[in-house]
N, C-alpha and C positions, 0 to 999 in steps of 0.2 A: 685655977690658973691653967693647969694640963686639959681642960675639958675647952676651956676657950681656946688655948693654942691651936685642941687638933681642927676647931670649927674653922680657924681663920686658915690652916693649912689645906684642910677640904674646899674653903672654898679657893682658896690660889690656885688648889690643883685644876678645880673644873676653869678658872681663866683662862687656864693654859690649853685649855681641848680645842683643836683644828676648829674655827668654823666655816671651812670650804663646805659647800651644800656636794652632793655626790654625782656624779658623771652622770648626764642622760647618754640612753642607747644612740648609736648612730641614726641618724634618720635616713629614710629610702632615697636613693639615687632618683631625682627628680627630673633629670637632663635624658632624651633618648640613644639609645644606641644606635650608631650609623653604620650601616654594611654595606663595605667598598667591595664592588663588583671586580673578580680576578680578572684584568683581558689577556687571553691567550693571544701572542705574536708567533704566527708561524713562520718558520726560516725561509728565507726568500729560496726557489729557485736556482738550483747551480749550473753552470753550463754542462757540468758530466750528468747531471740529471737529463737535462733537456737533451744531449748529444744521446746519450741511451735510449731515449724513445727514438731518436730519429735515427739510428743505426740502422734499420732494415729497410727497405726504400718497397714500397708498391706504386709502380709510374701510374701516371693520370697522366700525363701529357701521351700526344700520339707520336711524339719525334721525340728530339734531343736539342741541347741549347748547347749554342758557343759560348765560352767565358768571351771571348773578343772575336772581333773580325778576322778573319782567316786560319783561325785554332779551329780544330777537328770538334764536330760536336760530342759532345760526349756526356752533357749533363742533363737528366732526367727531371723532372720536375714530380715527385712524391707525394705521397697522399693519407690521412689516415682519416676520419671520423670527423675528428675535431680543426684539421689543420691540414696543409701542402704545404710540403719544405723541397729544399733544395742546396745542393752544397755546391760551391763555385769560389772564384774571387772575387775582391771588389775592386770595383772602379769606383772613382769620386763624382758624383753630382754636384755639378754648382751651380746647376738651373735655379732661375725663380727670383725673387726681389733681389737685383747687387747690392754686392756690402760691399766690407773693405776687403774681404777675403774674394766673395767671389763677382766677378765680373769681366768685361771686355778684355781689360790688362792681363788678368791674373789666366784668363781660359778664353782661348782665341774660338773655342765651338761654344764658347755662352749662349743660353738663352734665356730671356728673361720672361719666361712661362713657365709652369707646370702644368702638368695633369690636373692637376686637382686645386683648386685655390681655400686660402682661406676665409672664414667668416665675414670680412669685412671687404672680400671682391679681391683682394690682390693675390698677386702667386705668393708658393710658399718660400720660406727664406731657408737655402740649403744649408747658410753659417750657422742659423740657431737649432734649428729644428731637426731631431734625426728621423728622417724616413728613407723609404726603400724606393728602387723602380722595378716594378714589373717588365714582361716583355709584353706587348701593343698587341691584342688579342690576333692570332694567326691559327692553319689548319693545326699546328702545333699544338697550340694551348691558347686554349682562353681563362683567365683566373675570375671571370664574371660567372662562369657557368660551376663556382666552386665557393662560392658567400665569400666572395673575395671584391671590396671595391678602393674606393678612396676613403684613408681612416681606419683601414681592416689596421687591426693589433699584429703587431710582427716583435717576436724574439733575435736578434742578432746576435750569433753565437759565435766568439773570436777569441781560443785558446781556452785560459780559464774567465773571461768574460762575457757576460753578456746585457747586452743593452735593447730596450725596448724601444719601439719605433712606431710610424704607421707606414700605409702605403700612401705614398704622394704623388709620384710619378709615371709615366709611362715612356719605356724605351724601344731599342730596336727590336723588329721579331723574332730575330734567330742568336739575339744576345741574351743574355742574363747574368747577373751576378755587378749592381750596383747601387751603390747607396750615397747617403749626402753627405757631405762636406762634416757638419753637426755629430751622425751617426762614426763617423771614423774618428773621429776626435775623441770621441767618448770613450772607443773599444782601444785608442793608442796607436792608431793605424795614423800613419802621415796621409792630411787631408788633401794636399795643394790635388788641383785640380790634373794637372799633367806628370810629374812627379812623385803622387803617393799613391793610398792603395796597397793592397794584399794581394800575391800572387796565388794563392789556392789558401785553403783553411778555413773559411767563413760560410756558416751555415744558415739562414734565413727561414725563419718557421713564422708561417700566417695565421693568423688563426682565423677559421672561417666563421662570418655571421657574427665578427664584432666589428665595433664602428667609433672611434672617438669623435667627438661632437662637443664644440668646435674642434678642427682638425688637430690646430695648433697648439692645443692645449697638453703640455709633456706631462703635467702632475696624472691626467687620466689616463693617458699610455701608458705610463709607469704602473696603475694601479691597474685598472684593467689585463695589462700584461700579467702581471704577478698571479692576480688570480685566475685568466685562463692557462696559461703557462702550469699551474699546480696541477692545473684537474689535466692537462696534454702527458706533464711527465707521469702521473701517476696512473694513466692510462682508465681514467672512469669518464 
């Protein structure tokens, strides 16, 4: 009886053993590794950047510019490698297609031209678009004889801002220091065409031998800008 007991106790005991079968090893990662390229974003451009390169002036022009008709000239037109700047006021431009901002009503010297037109034949629109006017090539200066035309990249530097532009128009000879409608709006500056404006403080840098194509196009001004603008403050 005790010898059959412990048989039938031996075998209950092996009933009772686990029969989970045992862990296989992990198997290899079969999926690839993807490796996400770092993009470095460099900081834009500050206006105390860009005002420090252009702190030291070497004239290119053979005169001096009036900010307006009957002011004393006294503003040079500078020079370096990559760029000609110049420090003045602005005037507002409202030349070029009327809107609701600019035309006959609102600016009794309207014109509805520019220098320079855009891609599809018409002038430019001074409400939307920020550009600059040059002075109308004279013994003074000419900005043609400096990779400066319609489309050249321009910095406009007003306080601590600065807004990118092109060159669109063309003004008096012995004037300088005016921008569009667009352009003042941007930097804060009251736009109206007879009422707004800066009376000194705004600095204008061209860069030479650049060209936005279409003119109208601000996304490439913008971008363009940015990076001649890097290589102008950093002086390479």
């Amino acid at each position: 009886m005790r010898v059959q007991s412990l048989t039938l106790a031996a075998a209950s005991a092996a009933l009772l053993v686990p029969t989970t079968p045992p862990a296989t090893p992990a198997q290899p990662r079969t999926q690839p590794v993807v490796w996400r390229p770092v993009v470095w974003r460099e900081a834009p451009v500050s206006a105390a950047d860009l005002l420090a390169r252009a702190r030291d002036c070497t004239p290119v022009s053979r005169g001096r510019y009036r900010s307006d008709n009957g002011a004393s000239a006294k503003i040079p037109v500078c020079g370096t490698r990559d760029a000609v700047f110049w420090k003045a006021d602005m005037d507002i431009d409202c030349d070029g297609r009327p809107g609701l901002r600019c035309n006959r009503r609102s600016d009794p010297y309207f014109a509805a031209a520019t220098a320079y037109s855009q891609s599809d034949g018409r002038p430019l629109s001074a409400e939307r678009l920020p550009f600059i006017v040059v002075p109308a090539p004279s013994r003074i200066w000419d900005y043609r004889d400096h990779g400066v035309g319609g489309g050249s990249v321009v910095a406009v530097v007003y306080r601590d801002q600065v807004q990118y532009a092109v060159v669109g128009d063309t003004g008096p000879r012995g004037v300088i220091g005016e921008a569009s409608y667009a352009t003042a709006e941007a930097l804060g500056i009251r736009p109206h065409p007879l009422r707004g404006g800066a009376a000194s403080g705004v600095t204008y840098i061209v860069f030479k031998n650049t060209r936005v194509s279409p003119i109208e196009d601000r996304a490439a001004a913008v971008t363009t800008g940015q990076r001649v603008a890097r290589r102008f403050a950093d002086g390479s």
